[in-house]
C-alpha positions as CSV (number, residue, x, y, z in Angstrom):
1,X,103.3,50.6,98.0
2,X,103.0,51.3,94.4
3,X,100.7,53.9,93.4
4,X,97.3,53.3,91.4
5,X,96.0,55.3,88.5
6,X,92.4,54.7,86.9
7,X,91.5,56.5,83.9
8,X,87.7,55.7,83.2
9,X,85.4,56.6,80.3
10,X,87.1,60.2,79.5
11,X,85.6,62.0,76.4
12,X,86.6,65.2,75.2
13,X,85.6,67.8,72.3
14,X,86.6,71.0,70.7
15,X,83.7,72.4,69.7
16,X,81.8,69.6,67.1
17,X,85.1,67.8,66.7
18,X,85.2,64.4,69.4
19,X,89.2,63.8,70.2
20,X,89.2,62.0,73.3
21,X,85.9,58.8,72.8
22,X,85.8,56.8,76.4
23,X,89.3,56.5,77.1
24,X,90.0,54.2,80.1
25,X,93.3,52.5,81.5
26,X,94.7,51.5,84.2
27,X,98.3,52.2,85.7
28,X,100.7,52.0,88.4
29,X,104.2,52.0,89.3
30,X,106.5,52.5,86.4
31,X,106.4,53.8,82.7
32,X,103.4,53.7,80.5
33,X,104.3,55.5,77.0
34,X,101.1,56.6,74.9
35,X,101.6,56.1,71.4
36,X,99.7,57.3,68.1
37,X,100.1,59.4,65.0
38,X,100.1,63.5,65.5
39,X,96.7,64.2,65.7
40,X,95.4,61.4,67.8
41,X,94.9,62.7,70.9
42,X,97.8,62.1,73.0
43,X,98.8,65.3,73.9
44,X,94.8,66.4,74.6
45,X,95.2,63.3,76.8
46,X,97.6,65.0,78.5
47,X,96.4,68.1,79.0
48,X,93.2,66.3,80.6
49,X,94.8,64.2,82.9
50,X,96.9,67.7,84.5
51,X,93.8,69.8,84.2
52,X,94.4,71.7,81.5
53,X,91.4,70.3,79.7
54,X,88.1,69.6,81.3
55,X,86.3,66.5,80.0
56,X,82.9,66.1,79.2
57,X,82.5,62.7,81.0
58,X,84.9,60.6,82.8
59,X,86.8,60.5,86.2
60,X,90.6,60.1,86.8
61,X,91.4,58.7,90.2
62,X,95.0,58.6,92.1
63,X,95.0,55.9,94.7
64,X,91.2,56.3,95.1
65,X,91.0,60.0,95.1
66,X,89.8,62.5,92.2
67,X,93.3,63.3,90.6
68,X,92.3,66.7,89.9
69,X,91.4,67.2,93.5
70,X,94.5,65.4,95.2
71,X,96.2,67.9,97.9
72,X,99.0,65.1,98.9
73,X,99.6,63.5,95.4
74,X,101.3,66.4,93.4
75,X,101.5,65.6,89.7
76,X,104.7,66.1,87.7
77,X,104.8,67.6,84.0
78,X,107.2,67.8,81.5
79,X,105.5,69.2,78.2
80,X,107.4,68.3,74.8
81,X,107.8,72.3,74.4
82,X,109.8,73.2,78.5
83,X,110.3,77.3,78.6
84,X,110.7,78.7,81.6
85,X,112.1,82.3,82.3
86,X,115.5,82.3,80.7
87,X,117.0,85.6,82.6
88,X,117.0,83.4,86.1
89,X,119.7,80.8,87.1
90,X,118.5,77.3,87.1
91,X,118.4,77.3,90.8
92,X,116.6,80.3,91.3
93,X,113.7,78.6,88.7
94,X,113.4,75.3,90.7
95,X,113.3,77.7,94.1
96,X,110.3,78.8,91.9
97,X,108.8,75.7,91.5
98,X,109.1,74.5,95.8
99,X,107.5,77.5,96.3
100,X,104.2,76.6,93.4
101,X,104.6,73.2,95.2
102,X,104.4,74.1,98.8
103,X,107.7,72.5,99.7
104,X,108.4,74.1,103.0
105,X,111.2,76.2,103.3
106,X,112.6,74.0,106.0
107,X,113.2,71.6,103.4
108,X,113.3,73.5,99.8
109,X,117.1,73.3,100.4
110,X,117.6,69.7,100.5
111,X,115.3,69.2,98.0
112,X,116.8,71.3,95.7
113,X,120.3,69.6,96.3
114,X,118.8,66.3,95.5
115,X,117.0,67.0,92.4
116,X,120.6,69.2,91.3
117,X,122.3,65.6,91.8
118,X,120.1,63.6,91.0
119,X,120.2,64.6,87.4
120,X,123.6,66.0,86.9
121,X,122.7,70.1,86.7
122,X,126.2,70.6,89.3
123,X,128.0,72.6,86.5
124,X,125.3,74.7,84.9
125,X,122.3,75.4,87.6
126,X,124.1,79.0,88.8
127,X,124.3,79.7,85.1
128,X,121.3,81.9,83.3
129,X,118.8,79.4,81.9
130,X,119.2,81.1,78.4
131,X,122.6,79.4,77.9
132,X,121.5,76.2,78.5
133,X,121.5,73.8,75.4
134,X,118.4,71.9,74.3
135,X,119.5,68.7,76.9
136,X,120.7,70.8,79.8
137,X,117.4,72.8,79.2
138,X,115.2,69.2,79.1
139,X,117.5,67.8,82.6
140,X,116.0,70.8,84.4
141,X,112.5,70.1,83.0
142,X,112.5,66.4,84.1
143,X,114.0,68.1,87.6
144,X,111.0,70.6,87.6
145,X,109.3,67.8,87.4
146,X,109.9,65.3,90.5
147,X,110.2,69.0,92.5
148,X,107.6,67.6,95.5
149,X,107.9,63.9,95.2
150,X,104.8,63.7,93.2
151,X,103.2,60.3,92.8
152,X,102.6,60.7,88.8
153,X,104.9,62.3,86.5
154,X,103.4,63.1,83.2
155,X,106.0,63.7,80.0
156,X,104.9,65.0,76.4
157,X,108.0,64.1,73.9
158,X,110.9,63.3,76.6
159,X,113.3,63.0,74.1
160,X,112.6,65.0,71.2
161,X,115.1,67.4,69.9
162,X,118.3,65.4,71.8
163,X,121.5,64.0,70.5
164,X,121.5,60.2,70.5
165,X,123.9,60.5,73.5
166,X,121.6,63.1,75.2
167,X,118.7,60.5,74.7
168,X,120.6,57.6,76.5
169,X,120.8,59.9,79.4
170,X,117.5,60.8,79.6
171,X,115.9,57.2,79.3
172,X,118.2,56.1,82.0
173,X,116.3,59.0,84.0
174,X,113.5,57.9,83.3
175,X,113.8,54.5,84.4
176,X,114.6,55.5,87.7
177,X,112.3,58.1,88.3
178,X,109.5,55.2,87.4
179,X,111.2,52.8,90.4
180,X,108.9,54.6,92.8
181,X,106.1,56.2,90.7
182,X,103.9,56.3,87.9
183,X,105.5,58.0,84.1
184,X,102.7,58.9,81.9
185,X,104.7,59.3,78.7
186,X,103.3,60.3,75.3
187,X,105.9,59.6,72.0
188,X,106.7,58.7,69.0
189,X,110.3,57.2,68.9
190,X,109.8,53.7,69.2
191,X,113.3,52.9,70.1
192,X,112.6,54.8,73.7
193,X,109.6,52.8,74.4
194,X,111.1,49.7,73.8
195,X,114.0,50.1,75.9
196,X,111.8,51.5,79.1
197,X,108.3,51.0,78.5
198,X,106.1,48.8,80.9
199,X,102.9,48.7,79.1
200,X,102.3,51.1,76.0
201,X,98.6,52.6,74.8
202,X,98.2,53.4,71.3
203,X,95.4,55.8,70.9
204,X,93.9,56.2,67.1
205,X,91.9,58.7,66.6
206,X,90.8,59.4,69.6
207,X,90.1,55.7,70.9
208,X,92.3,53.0,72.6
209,X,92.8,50.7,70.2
210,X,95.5,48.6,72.2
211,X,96.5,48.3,75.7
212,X,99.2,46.0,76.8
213,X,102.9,45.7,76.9
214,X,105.2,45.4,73.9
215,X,105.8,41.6,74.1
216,X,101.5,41.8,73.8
217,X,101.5,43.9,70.7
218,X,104.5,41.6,69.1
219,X,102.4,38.8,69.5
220,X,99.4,40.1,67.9
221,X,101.0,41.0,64.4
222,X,103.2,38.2,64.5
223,X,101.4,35.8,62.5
224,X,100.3,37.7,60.2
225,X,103.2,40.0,58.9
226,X,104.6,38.0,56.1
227,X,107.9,39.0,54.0
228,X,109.3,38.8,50.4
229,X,111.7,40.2,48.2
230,X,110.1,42.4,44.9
231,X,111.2,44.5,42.2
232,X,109.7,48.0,41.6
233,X,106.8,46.9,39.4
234,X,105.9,44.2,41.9
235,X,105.6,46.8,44.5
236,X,103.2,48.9,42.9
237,X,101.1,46.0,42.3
238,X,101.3,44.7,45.9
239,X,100.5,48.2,47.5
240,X,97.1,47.1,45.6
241,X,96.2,44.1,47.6
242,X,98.2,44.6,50.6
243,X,99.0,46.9,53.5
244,X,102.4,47.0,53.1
245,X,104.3,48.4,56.4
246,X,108.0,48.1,55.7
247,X,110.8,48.4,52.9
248,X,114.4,48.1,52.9
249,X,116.5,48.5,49.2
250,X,118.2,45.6,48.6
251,X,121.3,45.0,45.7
252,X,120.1,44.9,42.1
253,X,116.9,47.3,42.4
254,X,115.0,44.8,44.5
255,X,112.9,45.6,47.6
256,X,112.2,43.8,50.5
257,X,108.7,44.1,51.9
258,X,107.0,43.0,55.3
259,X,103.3,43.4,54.6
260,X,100.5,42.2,56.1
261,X,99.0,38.7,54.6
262,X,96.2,39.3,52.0
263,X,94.8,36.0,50.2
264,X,95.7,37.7,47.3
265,X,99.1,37.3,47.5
266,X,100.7,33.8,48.6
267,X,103.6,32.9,46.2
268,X,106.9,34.1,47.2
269,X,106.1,34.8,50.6
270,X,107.2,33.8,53.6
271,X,105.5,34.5,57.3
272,X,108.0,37.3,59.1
273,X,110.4,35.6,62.0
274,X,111.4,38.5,63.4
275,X,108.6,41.3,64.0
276,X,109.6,44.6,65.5
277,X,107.5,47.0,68.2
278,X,107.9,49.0,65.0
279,X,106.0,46.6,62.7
280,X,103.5,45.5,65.7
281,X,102.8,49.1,65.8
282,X,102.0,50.0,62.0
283,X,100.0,46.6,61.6
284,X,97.7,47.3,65.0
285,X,97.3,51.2,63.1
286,X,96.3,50.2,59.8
287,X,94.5,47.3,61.0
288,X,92.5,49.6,62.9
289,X,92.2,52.2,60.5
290,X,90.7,49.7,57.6
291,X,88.0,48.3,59.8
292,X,86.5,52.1,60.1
């Protein structure tokens, strides 16, 4: 049965300063990446929904039950920055973590072994954690993480700092942790999200300004991202009239510009075929940004 997560109406503040106005979503089974510029909120979102932060108004319920106050639904988290004591083998640490989790000692064993093979730790996890390199390091986060079968796993950043080849790894992780629960993820690579991603948020600041998946944000900017090629003069006069949101340097000092339809500017250009998550993305930000 898949699990159900409702976010509703969850405001939060630091002091004067509002960073979190009535968030609400809905999720369940599978991966749900939170996307926004640094600064937005995501990672105060995250912090909320684990219990870090308090909000002012708001509830978060797990298959009908206050999150916060869930004995049986044990919530997984991966933050962007994973230290851990680095003096103790990786085994000893996720002993650690049965114990904080109330895995019974009957069965810390096996679930140890599983997490160890289930993510590939064989070779290093009787080695200190201090020589552990940056992916080895973010293996045992993501194994932390599923310690306790919990019903939500909640990742800040899952891939920053990796190799391209570390990063293949990890997303291939991901996708099969999110078979049998609910990935919270909050990032910034675009590439990630659209090669796992169910339904993506995009929180600007502070407020859900799109909630769908990324065939739904395509589809909004698609008619209206136009393209055309420009020298360097033409440019500067375009970034006048128009939000432009892409260039690529083409031969002979000319640019070519995806940028989003003004009525000041019709000759030359042609309505974009092929929109990216990248340019759905940028076009549902600035779109947002201009109407405040």
């Amino acid at each position: 049965m898949d699990n159900q997560l409702l976010v509703e109406n969850i405001n939060f503040s630091y002091g004067k300063n509002k960073v979190l106005n009535n968030i609400s979503f809905y999720s369940s089974n599978g991966i749900a990446s939170i996307l926004g510029a640094n600064g937005a909120g995501k990672t105060t979102l995250m912090r909320v929904l684990i219990g870090a932060n308090k909000p002012s108004t708001g509830k978060i319920l797990l298959n009908n039950e206050n999150l916060l106050e869930c004995s049986n639904n044990i919530i997984g988290y991966l933050p962007q920055n994973f230290d851990t004591y680095d003096n103790v083998t990786g085994y000893d640490f996720l002993s650690y973590v049965c114990d904080i989790k109330n895995v019974s000692s009957k069965e810390k064993k096996q679930h140890i072994d599983k997490v160890i093979q289930q993510f590939n730790l064989e070779s290093i996890i009787y080695k200190n954690i201090r020589n552990y390199s940056g992916g080895c390091k973010r293996r045992l986060g993501i194994a932390q993480a599923v310690i306790g079968n919990p019903n939500i796993i909640i990742i800040d950043e899952p891939t920053v700092g990796l190799d391209p080849e570390q990063r293949l790894e990890f997303r291939h992780y991901l996708s099969e942790i999110g078979k049998e629960r609910i990935v919270l993820i909050s990032t910034h690579i675009l590439e990630d999200v659209e090669l796992y991603t169910n339904t993506i948020l995009i929180i600007n600041q502070g407020s859900i300004i799109f909630k769908g998946s990324t065939s739904d944000a395509i589809a909004q900017a698609k008619n209206n991202i136009y393209t055309m090629n420009v020298n360097i003069d033409e440019l500067a006069l375009i970034n006048k009239k128009a939000m432009v949101i892409e260039e690529k340097r083409l031969e002979n000092n000319m640019i070519k510009i995806k940028f989003i339809q003004t009525d000041d500017i019709v000759d030359k250009s042609e309505l974009e075929k092929e929109v990216s998550l990248e340019n759905a993305y940028v076009f549902l930000q600035k779109c947002e940004t201009s109407l405040q």
